[in-house]
Structures are given as structure tokens and as C-alpha cells.
C-alpha positions as CSV (number, residue, x, y, z in Angstrom):
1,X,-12.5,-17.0,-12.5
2,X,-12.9,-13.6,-13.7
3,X,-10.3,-11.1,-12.5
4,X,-12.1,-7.3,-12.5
5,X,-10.2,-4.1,-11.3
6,X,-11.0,-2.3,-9.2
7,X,-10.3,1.8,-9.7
8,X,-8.9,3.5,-6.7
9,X,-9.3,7.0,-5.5
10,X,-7.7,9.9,-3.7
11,X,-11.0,11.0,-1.4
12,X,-9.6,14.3,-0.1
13,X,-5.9,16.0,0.3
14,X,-4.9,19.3,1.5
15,X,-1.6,21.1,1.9
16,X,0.1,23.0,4.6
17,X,2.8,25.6,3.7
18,X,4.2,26.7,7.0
19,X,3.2,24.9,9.9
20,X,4.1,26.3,13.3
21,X,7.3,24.9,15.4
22,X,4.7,23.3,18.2
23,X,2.8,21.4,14.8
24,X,6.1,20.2,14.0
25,X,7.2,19.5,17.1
26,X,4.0,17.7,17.9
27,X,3.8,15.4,14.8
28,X,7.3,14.5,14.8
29,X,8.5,16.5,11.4
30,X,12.4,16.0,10.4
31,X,14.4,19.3,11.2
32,X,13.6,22.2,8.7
33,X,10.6,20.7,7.3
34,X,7.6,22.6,7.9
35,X,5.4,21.9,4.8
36,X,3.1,19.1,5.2
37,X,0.8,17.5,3.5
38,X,-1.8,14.6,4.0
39,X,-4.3,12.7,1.4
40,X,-6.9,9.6,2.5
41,X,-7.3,6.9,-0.1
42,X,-10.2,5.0,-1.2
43,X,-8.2,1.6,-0.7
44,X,-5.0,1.4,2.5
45,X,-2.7,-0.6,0.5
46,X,-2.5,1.8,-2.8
47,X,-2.5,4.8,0.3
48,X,0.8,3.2,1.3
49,X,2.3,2.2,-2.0
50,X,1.7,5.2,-3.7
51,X,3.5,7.0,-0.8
52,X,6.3,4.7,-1.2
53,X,6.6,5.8,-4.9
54,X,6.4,9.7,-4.1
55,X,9.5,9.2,-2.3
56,X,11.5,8.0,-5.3
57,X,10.1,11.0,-6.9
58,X,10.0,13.7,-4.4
59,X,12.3,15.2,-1.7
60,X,9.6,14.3,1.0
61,X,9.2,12.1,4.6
62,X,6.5,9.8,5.2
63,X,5.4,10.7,8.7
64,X,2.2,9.1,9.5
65,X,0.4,6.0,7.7
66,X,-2.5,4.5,9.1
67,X,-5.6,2.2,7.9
68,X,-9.0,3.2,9.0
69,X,-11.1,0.4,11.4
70,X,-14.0,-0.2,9.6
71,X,-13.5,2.4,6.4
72,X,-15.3,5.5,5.2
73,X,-18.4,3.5,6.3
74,X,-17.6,3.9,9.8
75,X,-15.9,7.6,9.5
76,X,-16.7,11.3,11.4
77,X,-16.7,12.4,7.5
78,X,-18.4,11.8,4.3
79,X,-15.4,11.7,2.1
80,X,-13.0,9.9,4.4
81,X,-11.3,6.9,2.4
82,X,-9.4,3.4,4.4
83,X,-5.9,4.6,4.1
84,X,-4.8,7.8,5.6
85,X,-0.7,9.2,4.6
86,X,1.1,12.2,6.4
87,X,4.2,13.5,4.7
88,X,6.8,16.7,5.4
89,X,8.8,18.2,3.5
90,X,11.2,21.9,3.2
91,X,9.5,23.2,0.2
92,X,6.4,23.7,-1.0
93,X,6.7,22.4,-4.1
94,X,8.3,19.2,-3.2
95,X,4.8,18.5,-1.6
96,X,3.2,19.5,-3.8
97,X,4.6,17.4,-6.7
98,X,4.6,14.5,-4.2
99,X,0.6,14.7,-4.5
100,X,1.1,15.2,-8.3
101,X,3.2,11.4,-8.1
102,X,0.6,10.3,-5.2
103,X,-2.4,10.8,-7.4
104,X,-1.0,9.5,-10.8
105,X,-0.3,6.0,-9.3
106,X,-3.7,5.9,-7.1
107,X,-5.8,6.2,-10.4
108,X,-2.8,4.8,-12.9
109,X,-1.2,2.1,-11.1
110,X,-2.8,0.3,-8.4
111,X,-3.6,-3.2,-8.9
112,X,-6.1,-4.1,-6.4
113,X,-9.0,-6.8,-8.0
114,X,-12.1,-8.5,-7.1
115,X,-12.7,-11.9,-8.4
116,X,-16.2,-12.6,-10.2
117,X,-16.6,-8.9,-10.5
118,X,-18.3,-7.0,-8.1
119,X,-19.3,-9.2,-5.9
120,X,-16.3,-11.9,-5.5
121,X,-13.0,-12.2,-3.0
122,X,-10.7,-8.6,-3.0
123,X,-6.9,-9.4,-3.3
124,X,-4.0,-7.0,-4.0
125,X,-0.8,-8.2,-5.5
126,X,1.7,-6.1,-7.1
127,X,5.4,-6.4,-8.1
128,X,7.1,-2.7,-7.8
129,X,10.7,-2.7,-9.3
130,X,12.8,-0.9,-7.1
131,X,11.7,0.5,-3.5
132,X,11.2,3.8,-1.6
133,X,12.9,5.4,1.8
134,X,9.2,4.7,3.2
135,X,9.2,1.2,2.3
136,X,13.1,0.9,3.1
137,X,12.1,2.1,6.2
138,X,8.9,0.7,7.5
139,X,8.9,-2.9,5.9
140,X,12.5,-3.7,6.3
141,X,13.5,-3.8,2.1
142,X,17.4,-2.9,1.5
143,X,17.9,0.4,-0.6
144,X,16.7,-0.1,-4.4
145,X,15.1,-3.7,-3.8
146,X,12.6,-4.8,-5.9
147,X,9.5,-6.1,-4.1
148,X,6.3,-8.0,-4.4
149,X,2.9,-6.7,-2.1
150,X,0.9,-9.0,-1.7
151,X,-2.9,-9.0,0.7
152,X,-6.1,-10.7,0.9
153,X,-8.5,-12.0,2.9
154,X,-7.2,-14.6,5.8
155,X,-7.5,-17.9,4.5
156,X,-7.1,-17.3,0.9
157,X,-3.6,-14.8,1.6
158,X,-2.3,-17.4,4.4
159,X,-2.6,-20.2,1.3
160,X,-1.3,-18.1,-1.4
161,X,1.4,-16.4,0.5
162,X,3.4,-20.1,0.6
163,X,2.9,-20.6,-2.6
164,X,4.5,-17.4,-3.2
165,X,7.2,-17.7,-1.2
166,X,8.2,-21.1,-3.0
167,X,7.6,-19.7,-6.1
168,X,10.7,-16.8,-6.3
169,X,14.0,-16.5,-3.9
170,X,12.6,-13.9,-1.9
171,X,12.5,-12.1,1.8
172,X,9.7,-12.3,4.2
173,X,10.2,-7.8,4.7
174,X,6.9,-7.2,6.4
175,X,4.2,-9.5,7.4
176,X,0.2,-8.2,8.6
177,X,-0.9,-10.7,10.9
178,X,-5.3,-11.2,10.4
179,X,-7.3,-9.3,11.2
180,X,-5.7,-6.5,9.7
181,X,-7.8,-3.1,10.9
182,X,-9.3,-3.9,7.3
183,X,-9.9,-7.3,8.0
184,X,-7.2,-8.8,5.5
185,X,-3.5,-10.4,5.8
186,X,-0.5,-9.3,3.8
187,X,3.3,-9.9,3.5
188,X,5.8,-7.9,1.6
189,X,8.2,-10.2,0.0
190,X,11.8,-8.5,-1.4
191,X,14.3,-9.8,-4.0
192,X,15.6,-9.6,-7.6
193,X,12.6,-8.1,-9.8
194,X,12.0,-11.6,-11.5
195,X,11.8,-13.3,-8.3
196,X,8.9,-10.7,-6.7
197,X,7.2,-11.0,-10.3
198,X,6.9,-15.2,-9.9
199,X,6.1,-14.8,-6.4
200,X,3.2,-12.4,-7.4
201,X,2.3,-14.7,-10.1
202,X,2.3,-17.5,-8.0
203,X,0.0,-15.3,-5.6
204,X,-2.5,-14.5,-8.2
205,X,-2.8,-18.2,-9.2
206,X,-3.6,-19.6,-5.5
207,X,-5.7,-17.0,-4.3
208,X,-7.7,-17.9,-7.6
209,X,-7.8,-21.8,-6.9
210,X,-8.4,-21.2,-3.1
211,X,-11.4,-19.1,-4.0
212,X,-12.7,-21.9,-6.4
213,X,-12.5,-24.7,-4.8
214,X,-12.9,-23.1,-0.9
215,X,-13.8,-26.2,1.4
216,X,-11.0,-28.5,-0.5
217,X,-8.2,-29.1,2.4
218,X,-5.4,-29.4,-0.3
């Protein structure tokens, strides 16, 4: 089957310089940090794993993640995407070249496809080499891990994700149960960088059969 990408956008982000102590208060913001700033993303998954690789980059907290039920189809505004991020920070700037980071993997690096183009199965599956504090955090990865993320739809992830797992020596970090609020299943697998990369292979290559051949039991 054919394996087309699928571009990804940033569909709005603004920036707060100085938010007041009851804002901070309110959303939770680490001690001293009163800059904030938030972005919504055309897919959920590249929301969260470019937010992930702003914190290698920039001194910043991820506060808030969150997928949208239903997507920007189902949204109080026009230009609301299915992934919505929060993050703090002290300075300005550090927020501001977060978005910089944020933006450049969103359109650069996401790997999310569709199989038999447009109107085929969605997957994401994507080896990242070393992890963030927002990953090391929320999915359970130790400090500097490499890991392998890996979502679909139900019955083609639940098949692939085993054959991913025997494919590399790696760590079940985080696991989305279906229905996901976008309707899919995931897992986040952690290891050595070769290990995520045959796991993610081996992902790739099942979801592909599964999708093929879709009423076969084996």
C-alpha cells in the first residue's frame, strides 16, 4: 500500500508576557514563571511530541496538554486544531523560542500518514532519539531515553503494537486505551535508539498488512 504524508499545522498560538499571580496561581505555573504561552495543532500527537522537543531546546514547563473530542469540526472556533499545549516559562524569550522549536517540528518533522492517500487508514509512528522533561514526566521514559510513538486506529494499532513490542527490547511507558478522545489507541515504547527504530518498523509493517488483508484472523 501506498504510504502518503500527511503535513501538519500549527492553527493558532499566542503569548503571554506577564501573567497576573491569581493566572498563575490558577493554572498551576512553577514558582517565578509568569510567561505563558499556548498553540493548538492541526493533529494531537505532533501537539504533544513537538512540545516534548521544545523542552530539550528551551527552558520551559509543559503545563497543560489536551486532545480535542471530536476536533476543529466540532470546536467554538474556526481555527481550533485536535491538540491543544500550555507551557510557562521565566522569560519571555524562552517562550518564545520554544514556539520557534514547536513550529519547526510541526511542519518539519512529524510523521503522521495515511495509507492509499487521502482516503485510506491514519497511523502515526515515529522513533525520537532521546526524550524531553514532558515526556520524562508524563509517559514514564527515564532521562535521555530514546523512544518509539506509535497510534492508530483500534484494531490495526492493537495488532501492530505486539508486533512491535516483539520486534525491539523495549518498555511499555504509556499506553492510550480506545477510544482515545480522537478515536485512536497508542503506546509509547522506550529503549536503546535501535530497539524503538525496529519496533517502529515493525509497526509500520503490521499496520500495513492489517489494513490489507482486514477480515484475515491471523
Amino acid at each position: 500500500m501506498n504510504h502518503v504524508k500527511i503535513p501538519t499545522r500549527i492553527t493558532g498560538q499566542k503569548i503571554l508576557a506577564n501573567v497576573s499571580e491569581e493566572y498563575a496561581r490558577s493554572f498551576g505555573l512553577p514558582e517565578n514563571h509568569r510567561c505563558v504561552g499556548f498553540y493548538m495543532c492541526s493533529n494531537d500527537d505532533v501537539a504533544y511530541l513537538s512540545a516534548d522537543d521544545a523542552t530539550k531546546k528551551a527552558n520551559i514547563k509543559v503545563i497543560h496538554g489536551q486532545t480535542y473530542y471530536g476536533g476543529n469540526k466540532y470546536a467554538e472556533a474556526s481555527r481550533t486544531g485536535t491538540g491543544y499545549i500550555m507551557f510557562s516559562a521565566e522569560k519571555i524569550q524562552d517562550i518564545k523560542s520554544a514556539m520557534s522549536y514547536i513550529q519547526d517540528f510541526v511542519v518539519n518533522q512529524s510523521e503522521l500518514y495515511r495509507l492509499d492517500g487521502d482516503t485510506g487508514l491514519a497511523y502515526y509512528a515515529q522513533t525520537i532519539a532521546r526524550t524531553g522533561s514532558y515526556f520524562e514526566e508524563w509517559c514514564h521514559v527515564p532521562k535521555g531515553m530514546a523512544y518509539s510513538y506509535l497510534v492508530g486506529a483500534p484494531v490495526e494499532t492493537g495488532y501492530a503494537l505486539d508486533q512491535a513490542m516483539k520486534a525491539g527490547n523495549t518498555k511499555l511507558g504509556r499506553f492510550w486505551p480506545a477510544p482515545t478522545h480522537a478515536n485512536s489507541l497508542g503506546a509509547l515504547l522506550y529503549g536503546t535508539e535501535s530497539a524503538c527504530r525496529a519496533a517502529t518498523a515493525a509497526f509500520i509493517e503490521a499496520v500495513d498488512k492489517c489494513s490489507a488483508r482486514p477480515m484475515d484472523l491471523l
